[in-house]
C-alpha positions as CSV (number, residue, x, y, z in Angstrom):
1,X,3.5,22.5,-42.7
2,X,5.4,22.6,-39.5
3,X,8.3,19.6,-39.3
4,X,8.8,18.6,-35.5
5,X,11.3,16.3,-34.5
6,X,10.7,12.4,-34.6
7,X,11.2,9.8,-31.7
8,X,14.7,8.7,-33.8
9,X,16.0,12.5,-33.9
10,X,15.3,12.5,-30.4
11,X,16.9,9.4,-29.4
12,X,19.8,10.3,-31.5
13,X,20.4,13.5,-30.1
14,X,20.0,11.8,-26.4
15,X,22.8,9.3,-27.3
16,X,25.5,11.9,-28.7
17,X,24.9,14.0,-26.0
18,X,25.7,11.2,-23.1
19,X,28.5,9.8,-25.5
20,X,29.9,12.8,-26.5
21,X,31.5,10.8,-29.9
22,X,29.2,10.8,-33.4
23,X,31.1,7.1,-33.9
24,X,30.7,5.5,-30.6
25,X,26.8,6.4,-30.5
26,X,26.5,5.1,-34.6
27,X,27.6,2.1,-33.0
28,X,25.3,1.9,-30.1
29,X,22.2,2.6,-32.4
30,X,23.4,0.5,-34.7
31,X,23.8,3.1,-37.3
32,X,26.5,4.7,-39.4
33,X,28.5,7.4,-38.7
34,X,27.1,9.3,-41.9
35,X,23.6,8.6,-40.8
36,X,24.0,9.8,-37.3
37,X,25.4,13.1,-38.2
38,X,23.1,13.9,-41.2
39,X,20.2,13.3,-38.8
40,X,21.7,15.6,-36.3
41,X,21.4,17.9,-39.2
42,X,18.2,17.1,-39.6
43,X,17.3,18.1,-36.1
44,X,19.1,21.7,-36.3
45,X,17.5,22.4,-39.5
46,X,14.0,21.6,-37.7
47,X,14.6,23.6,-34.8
48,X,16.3,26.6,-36.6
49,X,19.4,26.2,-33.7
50,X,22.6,25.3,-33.4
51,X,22.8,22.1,-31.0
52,X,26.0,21.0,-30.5
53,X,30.1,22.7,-31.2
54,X,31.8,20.4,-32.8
55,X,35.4,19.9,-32.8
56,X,37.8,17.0,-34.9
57,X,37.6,15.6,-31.4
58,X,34.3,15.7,-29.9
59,X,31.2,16.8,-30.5
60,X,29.9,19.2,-27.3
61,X,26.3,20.2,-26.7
62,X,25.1,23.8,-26.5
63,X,22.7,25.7,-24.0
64,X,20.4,24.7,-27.0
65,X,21.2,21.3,-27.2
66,X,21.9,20.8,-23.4
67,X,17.4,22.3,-23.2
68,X,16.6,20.1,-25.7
69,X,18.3,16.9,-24.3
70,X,16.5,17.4,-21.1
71,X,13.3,17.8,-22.5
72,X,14.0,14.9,-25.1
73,X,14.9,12.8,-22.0
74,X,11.7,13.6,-20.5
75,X,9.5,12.6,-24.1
76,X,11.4,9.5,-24.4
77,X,10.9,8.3,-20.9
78,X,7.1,9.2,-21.2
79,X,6.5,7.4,-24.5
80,X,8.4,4.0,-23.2
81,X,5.5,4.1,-20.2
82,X,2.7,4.7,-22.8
83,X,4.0,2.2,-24.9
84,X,4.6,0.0,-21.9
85,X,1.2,1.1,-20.4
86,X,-0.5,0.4,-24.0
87,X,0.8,-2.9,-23.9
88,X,0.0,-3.8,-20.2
89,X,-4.2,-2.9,-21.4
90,X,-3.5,-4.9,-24.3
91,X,-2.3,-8.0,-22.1
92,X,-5.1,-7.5,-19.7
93,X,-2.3,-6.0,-16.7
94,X,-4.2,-2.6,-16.4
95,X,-7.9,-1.5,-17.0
96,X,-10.6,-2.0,-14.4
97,X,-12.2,-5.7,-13.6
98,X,-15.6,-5.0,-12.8
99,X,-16.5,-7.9,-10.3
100,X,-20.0,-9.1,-8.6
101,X,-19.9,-10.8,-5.4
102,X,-22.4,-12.3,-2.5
103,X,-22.4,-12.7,0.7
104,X,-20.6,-15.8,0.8
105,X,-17.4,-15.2,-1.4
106,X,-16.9,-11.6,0.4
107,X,-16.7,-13.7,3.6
108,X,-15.0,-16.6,2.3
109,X,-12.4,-17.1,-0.1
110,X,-13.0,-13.8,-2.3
111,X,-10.8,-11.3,0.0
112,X,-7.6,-13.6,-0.2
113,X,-8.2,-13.7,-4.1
114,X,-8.4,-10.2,-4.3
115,X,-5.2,-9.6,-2.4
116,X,-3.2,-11.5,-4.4
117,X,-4.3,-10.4,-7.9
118,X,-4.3,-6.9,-6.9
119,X,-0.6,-7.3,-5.6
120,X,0.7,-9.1,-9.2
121,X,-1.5,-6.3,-11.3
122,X,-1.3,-2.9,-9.6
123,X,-2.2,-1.3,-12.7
124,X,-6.1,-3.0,-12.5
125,X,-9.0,-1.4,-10.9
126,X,-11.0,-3.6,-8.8
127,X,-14.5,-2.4,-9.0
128,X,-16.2,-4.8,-6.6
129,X,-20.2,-5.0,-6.3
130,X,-22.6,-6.6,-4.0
131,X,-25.2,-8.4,-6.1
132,X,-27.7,-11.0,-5.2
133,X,-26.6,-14.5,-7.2
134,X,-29.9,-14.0,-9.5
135,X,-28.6,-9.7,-10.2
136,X,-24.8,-10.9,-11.2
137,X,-26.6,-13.4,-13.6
138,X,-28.5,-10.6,-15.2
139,X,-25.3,-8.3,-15.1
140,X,-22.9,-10.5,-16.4
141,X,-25.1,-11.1,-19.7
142,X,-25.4,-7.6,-20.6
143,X,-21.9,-7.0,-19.9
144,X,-22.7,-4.8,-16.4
145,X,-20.4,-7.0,-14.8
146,X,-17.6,-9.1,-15.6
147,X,-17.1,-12.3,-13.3
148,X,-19.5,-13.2,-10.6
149,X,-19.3,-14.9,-7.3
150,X,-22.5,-16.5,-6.8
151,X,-24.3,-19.2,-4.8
152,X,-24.8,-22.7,-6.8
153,X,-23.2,-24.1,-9.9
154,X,-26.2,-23.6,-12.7
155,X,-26.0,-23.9,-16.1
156,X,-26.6,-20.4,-17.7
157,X,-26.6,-20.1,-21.4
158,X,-23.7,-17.3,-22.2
159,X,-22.1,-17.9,-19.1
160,X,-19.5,-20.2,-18.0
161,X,-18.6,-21.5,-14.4
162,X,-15.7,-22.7,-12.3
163,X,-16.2,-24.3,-8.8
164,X,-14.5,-21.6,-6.3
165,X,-15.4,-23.9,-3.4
166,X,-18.1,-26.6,-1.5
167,X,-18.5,-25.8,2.3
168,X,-20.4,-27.8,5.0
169,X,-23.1,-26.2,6.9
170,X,-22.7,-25.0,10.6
171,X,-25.4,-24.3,12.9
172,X,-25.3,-21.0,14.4
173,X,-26.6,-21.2,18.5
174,X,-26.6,-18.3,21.4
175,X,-24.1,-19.5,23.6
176,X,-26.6,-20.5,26.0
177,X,-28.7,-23.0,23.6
178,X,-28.8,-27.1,25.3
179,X,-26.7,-27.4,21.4
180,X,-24.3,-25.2,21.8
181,X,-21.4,-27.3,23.5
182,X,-21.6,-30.1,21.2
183,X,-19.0,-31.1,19.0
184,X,-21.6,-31.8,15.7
185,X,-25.0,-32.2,15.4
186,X,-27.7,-33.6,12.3
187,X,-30.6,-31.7,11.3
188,X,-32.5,-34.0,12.8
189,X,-31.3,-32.2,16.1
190,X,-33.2,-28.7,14.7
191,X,-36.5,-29.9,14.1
192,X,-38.3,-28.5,17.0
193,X,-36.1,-25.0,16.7
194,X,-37.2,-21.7,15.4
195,X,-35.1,-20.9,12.4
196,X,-34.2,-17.1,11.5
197,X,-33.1,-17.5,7.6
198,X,-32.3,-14.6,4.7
199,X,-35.1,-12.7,3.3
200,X,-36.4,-13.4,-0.1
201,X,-32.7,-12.0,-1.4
202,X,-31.7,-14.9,0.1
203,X,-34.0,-17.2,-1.7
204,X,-31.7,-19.7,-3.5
205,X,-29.9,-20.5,-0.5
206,X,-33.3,-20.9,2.0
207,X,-34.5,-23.1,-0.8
208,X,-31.5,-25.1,-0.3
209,X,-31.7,-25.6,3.7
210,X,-35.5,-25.8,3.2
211,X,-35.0,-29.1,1.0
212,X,-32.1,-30.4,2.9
213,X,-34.3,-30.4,6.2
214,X,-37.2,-32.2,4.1
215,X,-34.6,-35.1,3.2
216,X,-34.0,-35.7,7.4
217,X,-38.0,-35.3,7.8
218,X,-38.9,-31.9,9.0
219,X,-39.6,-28.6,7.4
220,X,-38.0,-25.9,9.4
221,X,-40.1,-23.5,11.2
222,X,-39.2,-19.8,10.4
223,X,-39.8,-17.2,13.1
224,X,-37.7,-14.7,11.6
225,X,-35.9,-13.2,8.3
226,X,-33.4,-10.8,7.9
227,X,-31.9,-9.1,4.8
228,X,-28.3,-9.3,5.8
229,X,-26.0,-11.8,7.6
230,X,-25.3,-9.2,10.4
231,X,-29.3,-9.3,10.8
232,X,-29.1,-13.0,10.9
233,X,-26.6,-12.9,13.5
234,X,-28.2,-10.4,15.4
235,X,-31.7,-11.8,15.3
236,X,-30.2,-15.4,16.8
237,X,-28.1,-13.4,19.4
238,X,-31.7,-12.2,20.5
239,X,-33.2,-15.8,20.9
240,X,-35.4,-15.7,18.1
241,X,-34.1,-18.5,16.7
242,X,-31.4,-20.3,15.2
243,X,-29.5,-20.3,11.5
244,X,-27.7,-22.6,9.6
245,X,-24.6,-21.3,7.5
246,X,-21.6,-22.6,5.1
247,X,-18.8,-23.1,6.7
248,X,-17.0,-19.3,5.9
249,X,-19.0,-18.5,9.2
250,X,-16.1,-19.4,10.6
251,X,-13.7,-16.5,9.6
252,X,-16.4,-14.3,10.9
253,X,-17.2,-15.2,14.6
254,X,-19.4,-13.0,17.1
255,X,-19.2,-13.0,20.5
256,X,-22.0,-14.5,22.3
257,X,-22.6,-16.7,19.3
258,X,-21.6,-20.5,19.2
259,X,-21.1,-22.2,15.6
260,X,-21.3,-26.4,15.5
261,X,-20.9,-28.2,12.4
262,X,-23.9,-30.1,11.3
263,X,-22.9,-33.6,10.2
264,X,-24.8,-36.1,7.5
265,X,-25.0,-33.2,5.0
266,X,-21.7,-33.1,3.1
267,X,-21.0,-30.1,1.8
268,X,-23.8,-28.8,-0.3
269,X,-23.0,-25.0,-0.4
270,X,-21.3,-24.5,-4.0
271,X,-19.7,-21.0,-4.6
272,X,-18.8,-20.5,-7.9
273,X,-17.2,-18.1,-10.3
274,X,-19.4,-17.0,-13.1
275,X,-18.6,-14.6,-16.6
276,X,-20.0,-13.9,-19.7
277,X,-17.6,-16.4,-22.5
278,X,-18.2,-13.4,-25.1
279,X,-16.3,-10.0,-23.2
280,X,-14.0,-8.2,-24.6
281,X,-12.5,-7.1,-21.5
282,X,-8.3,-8.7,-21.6
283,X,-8.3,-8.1,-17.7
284,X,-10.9,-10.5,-17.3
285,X,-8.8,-13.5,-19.1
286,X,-5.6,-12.3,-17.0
287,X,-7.6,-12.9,-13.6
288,X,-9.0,-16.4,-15.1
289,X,-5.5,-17.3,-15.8
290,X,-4.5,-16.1,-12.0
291,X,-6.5,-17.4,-9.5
């Protein structure tokens, strides 16, 4: 059987060499002088080389030694960021956060979350995915996902839930709509509008608006559906109707577009954060713990 050199001959050898004195580095190791030198032994005996001339005086490295402390140097520094690195997984500081989000979170408060826990755990991937509320359910229980950001605040078995935030709703006019320069409106103010909503992707959120309109005595009549919230935009900019959205809206504006806040309502939009209470991932109870 080959012998190789351990991390402790290694270190040992590092230390006399920068010290230059077998009785100074005992001390820094916390070692004896005895032990130091019969593991410097050791080490030549491995290697088959002489490492270091020694005088009554000091203790000098060869060529051999001088190679073998810049290589040793090298091992040393790359087993302290293993270690380091094996302890950051460990402690959920590196690994990859798989994370769902909607349409809502992305525009709302999910970007400034991300910035900051990216910026305190450089060593964690971010694998961010656009799900529908209903898909990051799914994913989340078979462990496709890790955390969600989803629409509502339901009770899933498996899953558990803390509120991110509860925005108010904002109708969303062409600049040249008879609404579009007041301050607030109610929803009794839509009834005889058009209404361009979210396809059936959308559904939990339409269902939502649908109900709230029924409360202040209309159903709202839908001339138009789109799949994404550019789409919805677009289609209102185009006079086919008008939308109702939470309040992130706001850190999204389009020209030509005119957003008023729709009063009597609260603020029934509920985005939440969502995981699975049984994964194994650390990183995922390191971001809990952060945000």
């Amino acid at each position: 059987m080959v012998l190789r050199p351990t991390i402790r001959h290694l270190v040992v050898l590092k230390t006399v060499v920068e010290v230059r004195n077998v009785t100074k580095s005992a001390a820094l190791l916390n070692s004896s002088q005895p032990s130091i030198s019969r593991t410097i032994k050791e080490l030549e005996g491995i290697i088959g080389r002489q490492l270091f001339d020694r005088t009554t005086r000091s203790i000098i490295p060869t060529n051999a030694g001088r190679e073998l402390y810049n290589r040793s140097v090298e091992i040393l520094s790359d087993v302290d960021a293993a270690l380091a690195s094996t302890r950051d997984v460990a402690d959920g500081r590196s690994g990859v956060l798989k994370i769902g989000y909607m349409d809502f979170a992305i525009v709302g408060r999910l970007p400034q979350i991300l910035r900051k826990f990216g910026s305190q755990n450089p060593r964690v991937r971010l694998d961010t995915q656009w799900h529908m509320t209903q898909d990051q359910v799914h994913l989340l229980s078979t462990g496709e996902l890790d955390v969600g950001f989803i629409s509502g605040s339901p009770n899933l078995s498996g899953l558990a839930k803390r509120e991110i935030s509860r925005e108010r709703l904002f109708a969303v006019f062409p600049e040249d709509h008879r609404l579009a320069e007041q301050i607030s409106i109610s929803l009794e103010d839509l009834s005889g509008e058009n209404f361009v909503t979210g396809g059936d992707n959308w559904h939990h959120y339409t269902d939502l608006l649908i109900e709230l309109c029924v409360q202040h005595g209309f159903v709202p009549r839908v001339s138009q559906t789109a799949f994404t919230r550019d789409g919805i935009l677009g289609f209102v900019l185009a006079g086919a109707g008008i939308t109702i959205y939470p309040e992130c809206i706001l850190n999204v504006p389009r020209q030509g577009l005119r957003y008023v806040p729709v009063d009597g309502v609260g603020r029934p939009v509920i985005i939440s954060l969502v995981w699975n209470e049984a994964s194994p991932n650390p990183v995922l109870a390191s971001f809990l713990e952060q945000i």
